[in-house]
LONUZA-610753 format. One record per residue (C-alpha): x, z, y; residue number from 0. Coordinates in Angstrom, 1 decimal. Layout:
<fivos>
[fivo [X; Z; Y]; NUM],
...
</fivos>
This chain:
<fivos>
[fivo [93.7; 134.4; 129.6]; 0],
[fivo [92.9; 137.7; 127.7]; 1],
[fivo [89.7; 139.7; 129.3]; 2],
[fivo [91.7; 143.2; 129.8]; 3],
[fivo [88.6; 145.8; 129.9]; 4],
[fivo [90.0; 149.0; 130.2]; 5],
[fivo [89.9; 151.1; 127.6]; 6],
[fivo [91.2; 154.9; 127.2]; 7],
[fivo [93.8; 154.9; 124.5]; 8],
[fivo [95.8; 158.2; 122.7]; 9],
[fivo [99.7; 157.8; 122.4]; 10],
[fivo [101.0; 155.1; 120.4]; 11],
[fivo [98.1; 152.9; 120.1]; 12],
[fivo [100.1; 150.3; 122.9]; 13],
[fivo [97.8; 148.4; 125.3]; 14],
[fivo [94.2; 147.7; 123.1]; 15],
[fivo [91.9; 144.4; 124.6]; 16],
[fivo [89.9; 142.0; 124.3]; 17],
[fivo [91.0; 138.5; 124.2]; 18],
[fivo [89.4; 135.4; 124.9]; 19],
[fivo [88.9; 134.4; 122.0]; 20],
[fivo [86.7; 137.1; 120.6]; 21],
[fivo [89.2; 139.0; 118.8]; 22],
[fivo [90.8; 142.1; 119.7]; 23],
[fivo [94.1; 142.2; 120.5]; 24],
[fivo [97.0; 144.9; 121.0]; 25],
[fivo [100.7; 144.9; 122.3]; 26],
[fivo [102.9; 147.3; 122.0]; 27],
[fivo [106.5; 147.2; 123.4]; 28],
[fivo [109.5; 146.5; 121.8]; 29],
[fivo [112.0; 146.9; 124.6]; 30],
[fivo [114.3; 145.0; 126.4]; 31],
[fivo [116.3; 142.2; 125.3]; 32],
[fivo [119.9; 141.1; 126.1]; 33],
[fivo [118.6; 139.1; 129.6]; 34],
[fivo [116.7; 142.6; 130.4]; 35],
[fivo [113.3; 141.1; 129.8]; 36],
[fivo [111.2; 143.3; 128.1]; 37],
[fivo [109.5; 142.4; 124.5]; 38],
[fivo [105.9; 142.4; 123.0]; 39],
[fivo [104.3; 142.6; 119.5]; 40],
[fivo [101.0; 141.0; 119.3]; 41],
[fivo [98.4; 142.0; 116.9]; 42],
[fivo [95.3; 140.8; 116.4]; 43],
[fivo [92.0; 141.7; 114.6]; 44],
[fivo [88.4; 141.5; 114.0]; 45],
[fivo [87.5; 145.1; 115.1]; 46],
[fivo [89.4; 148.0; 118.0]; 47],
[fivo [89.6; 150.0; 115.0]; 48],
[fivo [91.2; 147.6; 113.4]; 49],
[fivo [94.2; 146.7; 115.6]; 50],
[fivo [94.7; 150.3; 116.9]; 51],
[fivo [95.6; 151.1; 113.1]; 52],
[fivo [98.0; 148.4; 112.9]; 53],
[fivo [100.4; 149.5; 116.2]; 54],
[fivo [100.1; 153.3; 114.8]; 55],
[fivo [101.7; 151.8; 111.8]; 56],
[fivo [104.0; 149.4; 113.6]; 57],
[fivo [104.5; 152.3; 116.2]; 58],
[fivo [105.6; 154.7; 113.0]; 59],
[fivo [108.0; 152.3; 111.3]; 60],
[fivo [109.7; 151.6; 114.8]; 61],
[fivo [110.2; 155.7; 115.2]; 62],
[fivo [111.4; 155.5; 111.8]; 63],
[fivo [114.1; 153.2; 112.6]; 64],
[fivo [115.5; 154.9; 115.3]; 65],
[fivo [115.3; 158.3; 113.2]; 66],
[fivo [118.8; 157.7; 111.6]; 67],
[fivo [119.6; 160.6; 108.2]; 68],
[fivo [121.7; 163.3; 109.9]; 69],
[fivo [122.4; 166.5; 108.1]; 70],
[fivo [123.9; 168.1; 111.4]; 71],
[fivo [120.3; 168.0; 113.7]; 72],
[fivo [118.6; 171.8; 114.3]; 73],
[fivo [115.0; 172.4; 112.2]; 74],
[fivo [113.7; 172.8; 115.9]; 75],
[fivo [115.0; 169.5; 117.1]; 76],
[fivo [113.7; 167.7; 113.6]; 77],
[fivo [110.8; 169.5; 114.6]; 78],
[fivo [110.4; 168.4; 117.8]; 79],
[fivo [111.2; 164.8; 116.8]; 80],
[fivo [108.7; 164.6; 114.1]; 81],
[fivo [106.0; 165.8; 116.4]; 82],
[fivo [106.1; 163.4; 119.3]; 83],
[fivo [107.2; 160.0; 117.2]; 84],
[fivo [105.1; 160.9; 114.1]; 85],
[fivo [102.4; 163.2; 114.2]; 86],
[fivo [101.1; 162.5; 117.9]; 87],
[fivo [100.4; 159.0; 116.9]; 88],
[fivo [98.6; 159.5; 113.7]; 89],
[fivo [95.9; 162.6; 115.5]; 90],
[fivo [94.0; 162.9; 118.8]; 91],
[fivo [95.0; 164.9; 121.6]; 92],
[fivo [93.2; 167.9; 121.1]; 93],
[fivo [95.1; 168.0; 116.9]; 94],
[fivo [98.6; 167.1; 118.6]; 95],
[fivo [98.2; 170.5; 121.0]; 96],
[fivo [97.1; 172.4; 118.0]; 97],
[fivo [100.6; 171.6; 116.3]; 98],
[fivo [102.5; 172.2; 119.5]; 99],
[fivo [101.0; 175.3; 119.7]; 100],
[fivo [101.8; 176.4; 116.1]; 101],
[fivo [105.2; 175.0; 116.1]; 102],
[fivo [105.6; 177.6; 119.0]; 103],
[fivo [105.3; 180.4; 116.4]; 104],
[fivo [108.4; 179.5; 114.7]; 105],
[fivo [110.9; 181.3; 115.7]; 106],
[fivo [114.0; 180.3; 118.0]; 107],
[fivo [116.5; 181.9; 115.3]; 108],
[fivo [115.4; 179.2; 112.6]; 109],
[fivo [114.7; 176.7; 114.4]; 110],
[fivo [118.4; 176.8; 115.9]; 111],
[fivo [119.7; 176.5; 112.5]; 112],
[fivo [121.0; 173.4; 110.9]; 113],
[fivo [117.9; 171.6; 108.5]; 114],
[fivo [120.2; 171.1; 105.8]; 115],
[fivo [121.0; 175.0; 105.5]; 116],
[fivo [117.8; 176.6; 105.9]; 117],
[fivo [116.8; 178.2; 103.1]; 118],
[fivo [113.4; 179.8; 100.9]; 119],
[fivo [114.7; 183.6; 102.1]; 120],
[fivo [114.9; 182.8; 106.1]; 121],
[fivo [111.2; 180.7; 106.0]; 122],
[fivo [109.9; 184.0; 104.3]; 123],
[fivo [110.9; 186.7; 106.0]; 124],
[fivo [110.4; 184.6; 109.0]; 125],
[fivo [106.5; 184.4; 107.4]; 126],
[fivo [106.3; 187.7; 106.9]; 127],
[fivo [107.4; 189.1; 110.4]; 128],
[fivo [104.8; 186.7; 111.9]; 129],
[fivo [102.2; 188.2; 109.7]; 130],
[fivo [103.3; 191.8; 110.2]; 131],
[fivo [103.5; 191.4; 114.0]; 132],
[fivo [99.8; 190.5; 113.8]; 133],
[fivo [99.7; 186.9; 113.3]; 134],
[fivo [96.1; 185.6; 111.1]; 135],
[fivo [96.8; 184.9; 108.0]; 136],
[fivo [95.0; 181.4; 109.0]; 137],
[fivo [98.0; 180.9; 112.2]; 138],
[fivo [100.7; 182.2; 108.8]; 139],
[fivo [99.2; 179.3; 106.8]; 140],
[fivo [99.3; 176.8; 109.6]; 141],
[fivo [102.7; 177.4; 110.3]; 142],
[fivo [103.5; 177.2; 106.6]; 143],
[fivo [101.7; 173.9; 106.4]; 144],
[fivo [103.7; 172.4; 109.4]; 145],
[fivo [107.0; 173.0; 107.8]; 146],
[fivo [106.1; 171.9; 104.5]; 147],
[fivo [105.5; 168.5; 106.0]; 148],
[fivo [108.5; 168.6; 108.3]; 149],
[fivo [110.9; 169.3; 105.1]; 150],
[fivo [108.8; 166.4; 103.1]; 151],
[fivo [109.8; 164.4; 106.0]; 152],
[fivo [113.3; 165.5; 105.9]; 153],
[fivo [113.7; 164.4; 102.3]; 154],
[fivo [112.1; 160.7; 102.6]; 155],
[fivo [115.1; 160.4; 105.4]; 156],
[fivo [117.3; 161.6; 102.7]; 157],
[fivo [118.6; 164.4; 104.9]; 158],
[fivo [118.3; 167.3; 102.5]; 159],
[fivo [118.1; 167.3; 99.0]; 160],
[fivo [115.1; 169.7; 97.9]; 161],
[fivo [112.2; 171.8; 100.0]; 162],
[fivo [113.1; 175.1; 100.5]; 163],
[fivo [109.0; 175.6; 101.2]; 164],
[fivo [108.5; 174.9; 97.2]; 165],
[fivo [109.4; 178.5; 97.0]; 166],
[fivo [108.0; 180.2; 99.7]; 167],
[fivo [104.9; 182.2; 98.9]; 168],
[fivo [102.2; 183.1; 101.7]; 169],
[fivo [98.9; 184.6; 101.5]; 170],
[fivo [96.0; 182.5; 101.9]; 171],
[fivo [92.7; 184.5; 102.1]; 172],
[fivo [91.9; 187.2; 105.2]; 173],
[fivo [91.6; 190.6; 104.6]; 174],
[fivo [89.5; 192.8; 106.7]; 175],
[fivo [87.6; 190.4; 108.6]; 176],
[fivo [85.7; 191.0; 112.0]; 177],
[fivo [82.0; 190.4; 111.0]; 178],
[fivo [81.1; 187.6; 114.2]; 179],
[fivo [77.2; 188.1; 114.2]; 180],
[fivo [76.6; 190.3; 116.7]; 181],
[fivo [74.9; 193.6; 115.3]; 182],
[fivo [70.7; 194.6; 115.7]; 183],
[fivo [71.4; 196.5; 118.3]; 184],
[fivo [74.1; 193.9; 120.2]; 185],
[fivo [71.7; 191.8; 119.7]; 186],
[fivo [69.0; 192.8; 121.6]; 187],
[fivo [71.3; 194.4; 124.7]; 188],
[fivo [72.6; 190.9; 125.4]; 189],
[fivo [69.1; 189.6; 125.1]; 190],
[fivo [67.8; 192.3; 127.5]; 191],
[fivo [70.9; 191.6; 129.8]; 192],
[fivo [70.4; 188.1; 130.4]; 193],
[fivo [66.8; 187.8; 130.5]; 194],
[fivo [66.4; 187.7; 134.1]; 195],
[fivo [69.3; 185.1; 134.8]; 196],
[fivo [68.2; 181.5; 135.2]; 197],
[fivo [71.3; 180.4; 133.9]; 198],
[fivo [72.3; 182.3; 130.8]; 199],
[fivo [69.2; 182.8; 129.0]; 200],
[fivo [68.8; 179.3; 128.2]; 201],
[fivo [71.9; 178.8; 127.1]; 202],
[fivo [72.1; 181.7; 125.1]; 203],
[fivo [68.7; 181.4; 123.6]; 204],
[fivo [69.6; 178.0; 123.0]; 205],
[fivo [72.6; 179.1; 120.8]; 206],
[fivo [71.2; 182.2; 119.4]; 207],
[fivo [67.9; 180.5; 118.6]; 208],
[fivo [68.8; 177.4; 117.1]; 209],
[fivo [72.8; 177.7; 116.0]; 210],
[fivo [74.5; 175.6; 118.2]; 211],
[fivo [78.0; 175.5; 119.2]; 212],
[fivo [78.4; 175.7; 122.4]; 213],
[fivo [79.7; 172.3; 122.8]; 214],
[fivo [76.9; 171.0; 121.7]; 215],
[fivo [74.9; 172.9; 123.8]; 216],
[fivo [76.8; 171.9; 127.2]; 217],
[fivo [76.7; 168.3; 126.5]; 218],
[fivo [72.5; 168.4; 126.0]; 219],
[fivo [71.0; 165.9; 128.0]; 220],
[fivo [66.9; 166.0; 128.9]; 221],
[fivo [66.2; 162.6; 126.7]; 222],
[fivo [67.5; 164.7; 123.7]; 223],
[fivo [64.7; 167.3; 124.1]; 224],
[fivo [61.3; 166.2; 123.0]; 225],
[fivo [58.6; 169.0; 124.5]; 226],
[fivo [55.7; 167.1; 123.0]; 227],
[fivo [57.5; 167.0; 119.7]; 228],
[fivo [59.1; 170.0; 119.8]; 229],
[fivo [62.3; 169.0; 118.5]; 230],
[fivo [66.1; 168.8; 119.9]; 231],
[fivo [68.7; 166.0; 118.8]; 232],
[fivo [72.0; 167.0; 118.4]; 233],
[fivo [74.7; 164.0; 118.5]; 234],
[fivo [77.1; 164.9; 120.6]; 235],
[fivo [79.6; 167.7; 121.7]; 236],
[fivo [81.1; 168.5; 125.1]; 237],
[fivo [85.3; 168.8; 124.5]; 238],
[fivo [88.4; 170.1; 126.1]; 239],
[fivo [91.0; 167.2; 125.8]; 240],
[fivo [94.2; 167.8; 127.0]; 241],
[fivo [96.3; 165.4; 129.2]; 242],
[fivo [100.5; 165.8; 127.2]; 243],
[fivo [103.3; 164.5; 128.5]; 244],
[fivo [106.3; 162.2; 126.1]; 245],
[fivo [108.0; 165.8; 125.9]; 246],
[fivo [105.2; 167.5; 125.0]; 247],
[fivo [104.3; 169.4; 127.5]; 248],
[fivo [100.6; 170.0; 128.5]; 249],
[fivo [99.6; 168.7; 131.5]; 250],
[fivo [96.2; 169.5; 132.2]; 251],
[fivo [92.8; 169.0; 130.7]; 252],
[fivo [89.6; 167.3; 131.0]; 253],
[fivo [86.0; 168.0; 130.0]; 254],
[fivo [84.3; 165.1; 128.2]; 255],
[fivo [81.5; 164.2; 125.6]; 256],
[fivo [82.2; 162.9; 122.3]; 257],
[fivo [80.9; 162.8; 118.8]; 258],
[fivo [80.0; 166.0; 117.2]; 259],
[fivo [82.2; 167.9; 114.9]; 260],
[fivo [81.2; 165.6; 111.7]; 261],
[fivo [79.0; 163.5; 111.1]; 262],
[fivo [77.2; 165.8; 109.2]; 263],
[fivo [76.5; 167.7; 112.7]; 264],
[fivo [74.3; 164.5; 113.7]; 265],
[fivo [71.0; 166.1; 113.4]; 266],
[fivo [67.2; 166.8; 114.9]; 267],
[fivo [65.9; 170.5; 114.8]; 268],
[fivo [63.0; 171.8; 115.3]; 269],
[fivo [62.5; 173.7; 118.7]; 270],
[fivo [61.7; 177.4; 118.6]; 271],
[fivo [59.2; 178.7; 121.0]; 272],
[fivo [61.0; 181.2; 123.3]; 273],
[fivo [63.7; 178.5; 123.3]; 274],
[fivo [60.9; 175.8; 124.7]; 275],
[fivo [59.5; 177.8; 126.7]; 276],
[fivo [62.7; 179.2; 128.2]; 277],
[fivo [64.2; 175.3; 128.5]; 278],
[fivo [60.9; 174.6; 130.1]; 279],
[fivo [61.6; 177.7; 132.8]; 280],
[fivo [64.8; 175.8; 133.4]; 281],
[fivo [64.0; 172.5; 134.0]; 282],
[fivo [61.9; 174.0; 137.1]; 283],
[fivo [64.6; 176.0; 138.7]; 284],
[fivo [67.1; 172.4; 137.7]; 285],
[fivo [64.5; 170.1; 139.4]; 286],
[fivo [65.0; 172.1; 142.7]; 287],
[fivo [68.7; 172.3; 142.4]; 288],
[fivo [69.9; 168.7; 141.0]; 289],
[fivo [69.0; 165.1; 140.6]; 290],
[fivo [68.9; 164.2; 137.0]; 291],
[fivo [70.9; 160.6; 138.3]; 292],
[fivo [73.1; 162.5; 140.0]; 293],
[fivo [74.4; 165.0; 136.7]; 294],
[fivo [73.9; 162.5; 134.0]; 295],
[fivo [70.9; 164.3; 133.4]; 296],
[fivo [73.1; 166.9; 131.7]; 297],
[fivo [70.6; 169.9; 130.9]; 298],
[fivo [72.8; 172.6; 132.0]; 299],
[fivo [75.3; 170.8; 134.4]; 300],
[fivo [78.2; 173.3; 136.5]; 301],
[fivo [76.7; 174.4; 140.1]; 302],
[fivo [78.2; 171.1; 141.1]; 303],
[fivo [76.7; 169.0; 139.2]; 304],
[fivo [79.5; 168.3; 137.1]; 305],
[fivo [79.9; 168.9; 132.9]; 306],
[fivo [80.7; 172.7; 132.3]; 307],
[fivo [84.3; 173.6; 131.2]; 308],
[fivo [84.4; 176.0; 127.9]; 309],
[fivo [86.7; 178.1; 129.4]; 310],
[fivo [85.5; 178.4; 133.0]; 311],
[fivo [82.1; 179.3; 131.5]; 312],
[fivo [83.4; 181.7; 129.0]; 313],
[fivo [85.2; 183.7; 131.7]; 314],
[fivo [82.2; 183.6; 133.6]; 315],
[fivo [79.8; 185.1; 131.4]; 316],
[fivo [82.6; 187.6; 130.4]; 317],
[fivo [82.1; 188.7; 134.0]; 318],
[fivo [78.5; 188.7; 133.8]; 319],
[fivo [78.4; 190.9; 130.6]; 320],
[fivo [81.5; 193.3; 132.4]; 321],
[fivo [78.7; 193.8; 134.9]; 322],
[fivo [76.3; 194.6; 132.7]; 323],
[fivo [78.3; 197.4; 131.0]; 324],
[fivo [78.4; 195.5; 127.5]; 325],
[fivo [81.5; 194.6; 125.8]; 326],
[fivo [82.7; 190.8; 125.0]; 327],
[fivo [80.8; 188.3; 123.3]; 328],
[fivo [82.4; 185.2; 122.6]; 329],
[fivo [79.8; 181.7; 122.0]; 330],
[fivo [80.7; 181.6; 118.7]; 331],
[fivo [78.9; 184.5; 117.7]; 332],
[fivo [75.6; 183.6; 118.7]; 333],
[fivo [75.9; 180.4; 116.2]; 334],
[fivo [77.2; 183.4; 113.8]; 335],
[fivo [74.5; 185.5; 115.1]; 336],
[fivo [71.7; 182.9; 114.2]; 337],
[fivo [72.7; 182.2; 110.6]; 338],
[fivo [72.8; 186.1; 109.7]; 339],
[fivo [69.1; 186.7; 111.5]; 340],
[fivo [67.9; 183.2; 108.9]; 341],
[fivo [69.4; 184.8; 105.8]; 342],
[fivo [68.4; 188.0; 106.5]; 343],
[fivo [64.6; 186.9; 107.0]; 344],
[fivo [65.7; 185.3; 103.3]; 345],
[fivo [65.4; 181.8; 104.9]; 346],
[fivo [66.8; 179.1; 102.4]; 347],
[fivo [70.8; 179.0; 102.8]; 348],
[fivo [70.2; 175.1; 102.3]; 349],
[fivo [67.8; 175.3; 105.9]; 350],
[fivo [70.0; 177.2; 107.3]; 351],
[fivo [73.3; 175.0; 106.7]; 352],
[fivo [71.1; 171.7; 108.0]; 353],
[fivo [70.5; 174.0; 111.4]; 354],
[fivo [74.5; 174.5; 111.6]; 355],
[fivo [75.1; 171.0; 110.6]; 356],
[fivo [77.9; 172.0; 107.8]; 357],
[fivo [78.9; 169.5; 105.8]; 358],
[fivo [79.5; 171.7; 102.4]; 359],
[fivo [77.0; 174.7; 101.9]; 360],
[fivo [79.7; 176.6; 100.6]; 361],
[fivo [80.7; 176.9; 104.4]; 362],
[fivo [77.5; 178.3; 105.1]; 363],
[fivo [77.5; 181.4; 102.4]; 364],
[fivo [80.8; 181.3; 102.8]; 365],
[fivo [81.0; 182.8; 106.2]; 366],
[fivo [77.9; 185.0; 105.9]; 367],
[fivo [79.2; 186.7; 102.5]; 368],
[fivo [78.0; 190.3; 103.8]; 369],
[fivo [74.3; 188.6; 104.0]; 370],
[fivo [74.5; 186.2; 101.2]; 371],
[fivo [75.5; 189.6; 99.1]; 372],
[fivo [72.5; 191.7; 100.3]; 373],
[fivo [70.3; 188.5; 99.3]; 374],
[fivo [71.7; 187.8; 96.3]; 375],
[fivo [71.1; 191.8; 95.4]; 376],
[fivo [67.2; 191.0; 96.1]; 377],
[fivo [67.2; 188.2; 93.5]; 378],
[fivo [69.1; 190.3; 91.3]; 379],
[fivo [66.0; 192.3; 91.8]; 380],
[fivo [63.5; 189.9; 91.2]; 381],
[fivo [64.7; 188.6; 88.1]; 382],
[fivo [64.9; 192.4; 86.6]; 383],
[fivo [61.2; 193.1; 87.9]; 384],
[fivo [60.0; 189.7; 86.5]; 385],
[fivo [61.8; 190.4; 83.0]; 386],
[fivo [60.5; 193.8; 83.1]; 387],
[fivo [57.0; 192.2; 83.7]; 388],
[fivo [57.5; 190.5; 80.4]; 389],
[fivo [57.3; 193.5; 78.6]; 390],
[fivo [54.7; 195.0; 79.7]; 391],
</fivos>
């Protein structure tokens, strides 16, 4: 008899457990036989990992068989089909929305068209309306992506003969981006605006002074600050996973606390002094309000006690700076806001990337060009003063 610990499992992996007999096992079903009992696959293997990889293949080739060529099926059903019995079980929950939400920008007049008759002209003015009506160029690109795949797909299932994406052309790079880091003067209004509130100035002075994203921040717990060291660990990141029907549809969400954003964002920082001393101000007014047992000794749990919600806090302090007379800041920009302060006191780019946890410094200098440029000026500078000194 198998030992059937629960386990949460994403579409498509089947039922994941472990047997008796040390190894892990997995079932997926099959369907129902001619008697109307209903039919099993077994795998087994040597890790969870493992055996979850096998039923997402066995999962995709049994889609695949019931996927039949047929020139006469809509892009939008194709679409719809590829989705759900192909992409859903290769991604988590969280990627599958993100598709769902991009196949949304296609619009209903190609989509009702037939897959083997679209061609290069309606995908591009399509593209272009998208991006004319104000769509990002990154949404554009995303949108592009998903029906490059979709006519790749379409091909293996010998359904049309040649991509019509292969001559589609997009552009790839934004132009006139919103600088995120909030300006000097920003900067010090929302400082001055939230000094006096027990909730958001440690939050905020945790993001602004140390570059967090604000997942990471919300899923914080005490053993992951050391006050006599003066350091904060950073290994894991509160997310919004949502709950998606067979059709689709989005159900609901729920809050909870994975691994960070790469492994790369796995990382121990030194701990500023205003934010010490202002996590230190918290942890008084928290011992009077919660029971670390009782909040899973989250650092900055909800008022009842549970793990904070992205978008319930974001509309909060939205609110709260409404109140205050100042205009939207979004989280994000306090990570933003924290890299441009470091590079503009010409700290290393290499420092700052290991405070942001990105995996590729080109991310880094990337994202802070209108920095990066004013600092690479100044070493412009010093090599023509040092040359000059040769001279002399």
């Amino acid at each position: 008899m198998a030992d059937r610990k629960k386990y949460r499992r994403s579409n498509g992996e089947g039922s994941v457990f472990k047997h008796l007999n040390g190894k892990w096992c997995g079932q997926i079903n099959l369907g129902i036989d001619e008697n109307g009992r209903r039919l099993r696959k077994t795998i087994f293997g040597d890790t969870r990992a493992e055996v979850i990889e096998k039923l997402q293949i066995l999962h995709g080739k049994m889609s695949a068989k019931k996927l039949k060529p047929n020139k006469n099926i809509q892009l939008g059903q194709f679409i719809h089909k590829w989705l759900t019995d192909f992409k859903r079980p290769a991604v988590s929950q969280r990627t599958f929305e993100w598709y769902l939400n991009i196949s949304k920008c296609i619009s209903d007049e190609v989509k009702e068209l037939l897959i083997h008759k679209v061609n290069a002209y309606q995908i591009q003015n399509m593209l272009s309306t998208l991006k004319n009506e104000g769509l990002s160029v990154r949404s554009v690109k995303a949108a592009y992506d998903l029906l490059n795949q979709v006519f790749k797909a379409a091909i293996e299932f010998e359904m049309i003969g040649e991509n019509p994406m292969d001559k589609v052309k997009i552009t790839r790079k934004e132009t006139n981006k919103k600088k995120k880091a909030l300006s000097a003067e920003d900067r010090k209004k929302v400082i001055r605006a939230i000094e006096r509130s027990t909730t958001y100035k440690p939050i905020i002075y945790t993001m602004m002074g140390m570059g967090l994203r604000i997942g990471e921040v919300l899923a914080l717990k005490w053993d992951d600050i050391d006050f006599h060291g003066d350091t904060m660990h950073i290994s894991k990141a509160a997310k919004s996973t949502p709950e998606i029907s067979e059709e689709g549809e989005v159900l609901g969400r729920s809050m909870q606390i994975s691994g960070t954003k790469t492994a790369c964002s796995v990382r121990t920082l030194p701990l500023p002094k205003m934010v010490k001393d202002a996590l230190k101000e918290w942890k008084k007014v928290y011992i009077q309000r919660f029971k670390a047992a009782d909040v899973g000794n989250l650092v900055f749990p909800n008022k009842d006690g549970q793990l904070r919600s992205y978008s319930g806090f974001s509309n909060q302090f939205r609110r709260y700076l409404d109140e205050k007379g100042l205009d939207k800041v979004t989280f994000h920009q306090f990570r933003h806001t924290f890299a441009t302060m470091m590079l503009e006191r010409g700290v290393n780019p290499r420092v700052v990337q290991e405070f942001l946890g990105h995996k590729d410094i080109s991310t880094t200098l990337g994202i802070y060009t209108g920095v990066t440029n004013a600092v690479m000026k100044q070493a412009a500078e010093g090599a023509d003063e040092a040359m000059r000194g040769m001279l002399r």
